[in-house]
C-alpha positions in Angstrom: -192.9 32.6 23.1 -191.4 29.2 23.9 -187.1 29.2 24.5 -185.6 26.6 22.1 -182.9 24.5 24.0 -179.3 25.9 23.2 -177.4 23.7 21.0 -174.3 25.0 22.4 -172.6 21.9 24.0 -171.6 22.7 27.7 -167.9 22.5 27.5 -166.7 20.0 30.0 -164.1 20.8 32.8 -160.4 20.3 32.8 -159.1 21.3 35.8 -160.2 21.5 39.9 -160.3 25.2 39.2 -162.8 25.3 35.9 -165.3 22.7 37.7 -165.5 25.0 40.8 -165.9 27.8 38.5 -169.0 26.1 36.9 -170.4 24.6 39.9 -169.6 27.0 42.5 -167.3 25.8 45.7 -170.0 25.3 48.2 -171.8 22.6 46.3 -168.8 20.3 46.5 -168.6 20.8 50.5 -169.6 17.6 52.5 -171.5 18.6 55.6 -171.3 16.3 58.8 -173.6 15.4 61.7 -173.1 18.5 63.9 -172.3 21.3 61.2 -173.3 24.4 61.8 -175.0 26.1 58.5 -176.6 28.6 57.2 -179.0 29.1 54.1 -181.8 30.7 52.9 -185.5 29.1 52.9 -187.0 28.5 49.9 -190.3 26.6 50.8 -192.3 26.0 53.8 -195.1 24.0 54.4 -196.7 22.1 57.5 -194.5 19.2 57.0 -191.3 20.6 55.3 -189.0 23.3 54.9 -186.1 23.8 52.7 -183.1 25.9 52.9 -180.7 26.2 50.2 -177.2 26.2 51.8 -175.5 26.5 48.4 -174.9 22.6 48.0 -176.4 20.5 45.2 -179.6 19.8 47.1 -181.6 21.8 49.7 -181.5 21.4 53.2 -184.6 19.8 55.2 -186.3 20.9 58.2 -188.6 17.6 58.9 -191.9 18.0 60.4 -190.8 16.5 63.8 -188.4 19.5 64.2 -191.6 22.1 63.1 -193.9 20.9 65.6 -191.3 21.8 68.3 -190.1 24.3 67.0 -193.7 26.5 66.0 -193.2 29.3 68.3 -190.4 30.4 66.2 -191.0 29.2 62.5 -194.6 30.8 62.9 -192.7 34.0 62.2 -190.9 33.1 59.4 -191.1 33.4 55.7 -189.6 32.5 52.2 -186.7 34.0 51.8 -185.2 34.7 55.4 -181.7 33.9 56.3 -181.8 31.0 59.1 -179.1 28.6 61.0 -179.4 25.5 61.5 -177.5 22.5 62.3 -176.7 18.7 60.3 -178.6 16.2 62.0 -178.0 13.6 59.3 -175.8 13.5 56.3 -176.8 13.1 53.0 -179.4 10.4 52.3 -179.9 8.7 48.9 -181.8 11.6 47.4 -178.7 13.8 48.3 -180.4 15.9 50.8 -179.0 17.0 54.0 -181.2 17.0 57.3 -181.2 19.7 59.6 -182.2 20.9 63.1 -183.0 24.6 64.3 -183.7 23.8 67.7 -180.2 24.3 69.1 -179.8 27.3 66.5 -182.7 28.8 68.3 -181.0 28.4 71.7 -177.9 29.7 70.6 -180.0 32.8 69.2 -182.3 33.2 72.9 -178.8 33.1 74.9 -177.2 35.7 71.8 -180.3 37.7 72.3 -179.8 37.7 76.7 -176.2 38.8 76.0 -177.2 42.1 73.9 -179.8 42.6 77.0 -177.0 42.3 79.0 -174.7 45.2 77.6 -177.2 47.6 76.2 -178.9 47.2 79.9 -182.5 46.3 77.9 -185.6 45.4 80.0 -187.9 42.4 78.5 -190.9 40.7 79.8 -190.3 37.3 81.3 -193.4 35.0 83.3 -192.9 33.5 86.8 -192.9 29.8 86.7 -191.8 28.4 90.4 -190.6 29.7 93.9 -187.6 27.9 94.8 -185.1 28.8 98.3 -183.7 32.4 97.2 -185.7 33.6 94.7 -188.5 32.8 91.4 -187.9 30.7 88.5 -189.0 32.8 85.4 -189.5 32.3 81.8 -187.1 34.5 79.8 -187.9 33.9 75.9 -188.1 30.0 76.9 -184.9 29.7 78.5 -185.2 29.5 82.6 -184.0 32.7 84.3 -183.6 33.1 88.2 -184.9 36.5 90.0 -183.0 36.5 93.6 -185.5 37.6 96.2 -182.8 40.3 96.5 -183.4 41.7 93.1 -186.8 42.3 94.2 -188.7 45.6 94.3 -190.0 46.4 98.0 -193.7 46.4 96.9 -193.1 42.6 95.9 -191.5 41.4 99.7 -193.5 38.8 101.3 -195.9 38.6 98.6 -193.5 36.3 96.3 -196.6 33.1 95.7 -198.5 36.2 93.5 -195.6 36.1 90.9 -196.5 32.6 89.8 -197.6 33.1 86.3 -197.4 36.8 86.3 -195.7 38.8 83.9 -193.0 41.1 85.0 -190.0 43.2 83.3 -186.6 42.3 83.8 -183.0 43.8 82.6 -180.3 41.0 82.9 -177.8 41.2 85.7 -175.3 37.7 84.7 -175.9 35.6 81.7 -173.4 32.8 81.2 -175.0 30.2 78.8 -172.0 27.6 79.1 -173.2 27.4 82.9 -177.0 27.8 81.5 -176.8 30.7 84.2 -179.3 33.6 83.6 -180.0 35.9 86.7 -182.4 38.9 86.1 -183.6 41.8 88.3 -187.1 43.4 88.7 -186.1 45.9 90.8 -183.4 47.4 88.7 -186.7 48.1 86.4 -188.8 49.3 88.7 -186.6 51.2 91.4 -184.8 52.4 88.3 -186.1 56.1 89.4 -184.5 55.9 92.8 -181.4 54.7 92.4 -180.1 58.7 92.0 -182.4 59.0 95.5 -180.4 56.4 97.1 -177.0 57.3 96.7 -178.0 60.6 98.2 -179.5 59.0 101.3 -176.2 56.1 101.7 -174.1 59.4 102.2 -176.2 60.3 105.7 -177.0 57.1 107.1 -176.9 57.1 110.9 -175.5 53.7 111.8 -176.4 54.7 115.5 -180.2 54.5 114.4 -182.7 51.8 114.8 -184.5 50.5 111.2 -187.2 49.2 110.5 -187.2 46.3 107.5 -188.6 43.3 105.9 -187.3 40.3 105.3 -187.0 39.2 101.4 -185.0 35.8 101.4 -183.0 33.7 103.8 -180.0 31.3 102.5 -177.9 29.1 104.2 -175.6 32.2 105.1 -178.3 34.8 106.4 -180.9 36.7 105.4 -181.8 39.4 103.0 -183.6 42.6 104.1 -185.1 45.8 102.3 -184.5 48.4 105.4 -186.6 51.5 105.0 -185.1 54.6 105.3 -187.1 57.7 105.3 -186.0 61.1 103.3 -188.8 63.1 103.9 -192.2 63.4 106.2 -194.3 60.7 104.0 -194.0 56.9 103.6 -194.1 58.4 99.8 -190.5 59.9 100.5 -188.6 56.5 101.7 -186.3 54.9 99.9 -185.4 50.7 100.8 -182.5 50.2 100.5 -181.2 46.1 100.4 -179.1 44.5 103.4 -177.5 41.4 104.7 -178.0 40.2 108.2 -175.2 37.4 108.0 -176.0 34.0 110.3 -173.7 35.8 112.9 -175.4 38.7 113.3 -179.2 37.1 113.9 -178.5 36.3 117.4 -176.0 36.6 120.3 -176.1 32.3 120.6 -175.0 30.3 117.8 -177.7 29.8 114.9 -177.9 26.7 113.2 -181.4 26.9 111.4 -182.0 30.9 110.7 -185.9 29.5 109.7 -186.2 29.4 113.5 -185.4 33.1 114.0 -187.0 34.8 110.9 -189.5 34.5 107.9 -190.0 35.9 104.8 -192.2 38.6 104.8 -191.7 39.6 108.4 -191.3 42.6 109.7 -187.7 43.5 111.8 -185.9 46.2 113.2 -182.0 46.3 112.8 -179.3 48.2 113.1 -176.6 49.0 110.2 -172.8 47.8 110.8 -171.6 49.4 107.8 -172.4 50.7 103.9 -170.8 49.9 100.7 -171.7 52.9 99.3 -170.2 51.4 95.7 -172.8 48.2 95.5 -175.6 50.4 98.0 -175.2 47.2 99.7 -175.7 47.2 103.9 -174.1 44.8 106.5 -176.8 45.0 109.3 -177.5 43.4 112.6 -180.4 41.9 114.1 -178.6 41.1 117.1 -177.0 44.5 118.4 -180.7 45.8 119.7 -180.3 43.8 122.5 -176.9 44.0 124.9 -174.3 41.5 124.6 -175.2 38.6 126.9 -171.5 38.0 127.8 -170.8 41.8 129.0 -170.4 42.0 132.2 -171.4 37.7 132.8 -168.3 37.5 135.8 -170.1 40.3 138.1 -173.1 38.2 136.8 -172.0 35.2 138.1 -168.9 34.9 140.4 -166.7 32.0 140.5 -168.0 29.0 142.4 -171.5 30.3 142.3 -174.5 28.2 141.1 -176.1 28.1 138.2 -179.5 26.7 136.7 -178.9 25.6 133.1 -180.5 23.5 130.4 -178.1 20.7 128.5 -178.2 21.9 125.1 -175.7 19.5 122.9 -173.8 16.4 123.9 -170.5 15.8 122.5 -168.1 13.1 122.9 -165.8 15.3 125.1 -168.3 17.1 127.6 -171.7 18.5 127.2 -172.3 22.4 126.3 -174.8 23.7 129.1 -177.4 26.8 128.7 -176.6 29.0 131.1 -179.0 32.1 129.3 -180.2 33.3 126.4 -176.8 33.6 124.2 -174.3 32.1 126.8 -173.3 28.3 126.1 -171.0 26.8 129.4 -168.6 23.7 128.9 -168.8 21.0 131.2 -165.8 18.6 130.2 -166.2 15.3 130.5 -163.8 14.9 133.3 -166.1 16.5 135.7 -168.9 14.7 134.7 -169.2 11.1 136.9 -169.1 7.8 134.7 -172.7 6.9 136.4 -174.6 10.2 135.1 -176.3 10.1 131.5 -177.1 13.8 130.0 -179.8 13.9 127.6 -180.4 17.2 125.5 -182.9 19.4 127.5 -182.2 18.4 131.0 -181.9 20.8 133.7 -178.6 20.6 135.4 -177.3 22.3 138.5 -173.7 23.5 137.8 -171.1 26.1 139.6 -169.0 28.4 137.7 -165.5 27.5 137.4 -163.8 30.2 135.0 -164.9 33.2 132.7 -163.4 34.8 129.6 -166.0 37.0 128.4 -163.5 38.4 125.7 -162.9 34.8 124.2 -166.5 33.9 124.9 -165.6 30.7 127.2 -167.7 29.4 130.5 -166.1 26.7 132.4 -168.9 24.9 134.7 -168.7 21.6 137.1 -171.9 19.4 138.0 -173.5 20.3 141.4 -174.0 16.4 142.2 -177.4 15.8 144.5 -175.9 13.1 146.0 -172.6 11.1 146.2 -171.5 9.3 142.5 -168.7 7.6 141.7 -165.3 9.0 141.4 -164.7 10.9 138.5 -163.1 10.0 135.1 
């Protein structure tokens, strides 16, 4: 049975209030480029998708914005609620069109945030190694593993995370500094976290450790130190440390590459525990004795000394005397005819010690005579 048309005239507005009444207030809204909207789909095809955002016209998703967008329109269907955002005002057909690339975004990072406070693992896929860590794939936004949020299993062996699949919980997500950091080992070592608050409690900083290293930075490098509980390798625990640029070596350290490597295998001593983070402050250098102990009953004033010229600087020229133990040789005692070049050996005589300042005053032991001095 066919509906005749009503012959009731549609009675015409008279007022702001009756038109929105019989329109609807949406449908008289004027969207601008950069709106954020929302509506409901009502088609989709290869080419087009409309969303009715309760205007006069739908919404329209081109096919440009499908095509990069498949991964997450492949899931959706007629009727879902979506966001989306104006791209271009209304054309001559009235129609409005929209993006849902930066909605999706927004969604990802919304998504990383309830990760974040529920404490959620997800599955992310290494994409790079880069100095501190791996570059991951975390629901397509980039994500960054430190090489201290690493389980033990995975230290030195970092190149076989490159396309591998690995879960994650999030540890900082900040997406107005597009800042997502993750942790494997928070996953993994999950069961011996209990295990390792037990063993911070009885650690013997007297003790030598053995470790690994997991990551070096400009500031040191990072170590998983093995600490045994029971009888069996099965019974350690690793627990994660810092050996600051300080503590590598009793001489100053300027490229820590040239002391350590990832994946190498160190012993170390503990300084000291926060047992709050399970965090240790360790030492590489403090298994070998303190070069300046005991250096004036090593060498006595006036005596001479072999050395190896190490830096030159506009005021003097800092001599090697031994492994850890830089002397000064100002520039006054040095003759306006002699040239030092880094790595010469130079005879010089000790002047003054202050082992608890850590300063060696040396002169030049000249082979023969020079002119007079500066």
């Amino acid at each position: 049975m066919i509906k005749k048309p009503s012959s009731r005239v549609k009675k015409e507005p008279r007022s702001m209030d009756e038109l929105l009444s019989q329109v609807g207030e949406d449908s008289l809204r004027v969207f601008k480029k950069g709106d954020k909207v929302e509506g409901t789909i009502t088609l989709i095809t290869k080419k087009i998708i409309l969303v009715d955002i309760g205007t006069k016209t739908e919404g329209v998703i081109p096919e440009k914005e499908i095509k990069l967008s498949q991964d997450f329109i492949k899931n959706l269907q007629v009727g879902d609620h979506i966001q989306a955002y104006v791209v271009r005002e209304e054309d001559e057909k009235g129609q409005l069109l929209l993006s849902i690339r930066r909605a999706i975004i927004e969604h990802k990072w919304q998504k990383m945030e309830e990760y974040f406070e529920t404490g959620k693992s997800f599955e992310v896929t290494g994409q790079e190694l880069v100095k501190g860590g791996l570059l991951v794939n975390a629901l397509d936004l980039q994500g960054f593993i430190p090489a201290s949020q690493f389980s033990a299993k995975w230290a030195g062996h970092y190149q076989k995370l490159i396309g591998k699949k690995l879960q994650v919980k999030v540890i900082e997500v900040k997406p107005e500094l597009n800042r997502l950091v993750l942790s494997e080992k928070l996953v993994t070592e999950a069961p011996l976290e209990e295990k390792k608050k037990e063993i911070l409690d009885k650690l013997d900083l007297k003790k030598v450790y053995s470790g690994v290293i997991t990551g070096i930075v400009p500031f040191g490098a990072f170590v998983k130190v093995k600490v045994k509980k029971g009888k069996t390798d099965e019974d350690s625990v690793y627990l994660d440390g810092l050996v600051h640029i300080s503590e590598i070596a009793w001489e100053k350290v300027d490229r820590i590459e040239d002391y350590v490597k990832v994946g190498q295998d160190v012993k170390v001593k503990i300084i000291s525990v926060d047992k709050n983070t399970g965090k240790l402050q360790i030492s590489l250098k403090r298994l070998s004795q303190d070069p300046w102990k005991n250096l004036e009953k090593e060498y006595p004033i006036n005596s001479i000394v072999s050395g190896k010229v190490k830096k030159v600087e506009p005021f003097g020229a800092f001599i090697n005397i031994k492994p850890g133990v830089d002397a000064l040789l100002h520039i006054s005692k040095i003759p306006t005819d002699v040239v030092l070049r880094e790595g010469e050996k130079v005879q010089c005589y000790i002047e003054s010690i202050d082992s608890d300042h850590r300063r060696l005053s040396v002169g030049l032991v000249l082979a023969k005579p020079s002119m007079p001095y500066r």
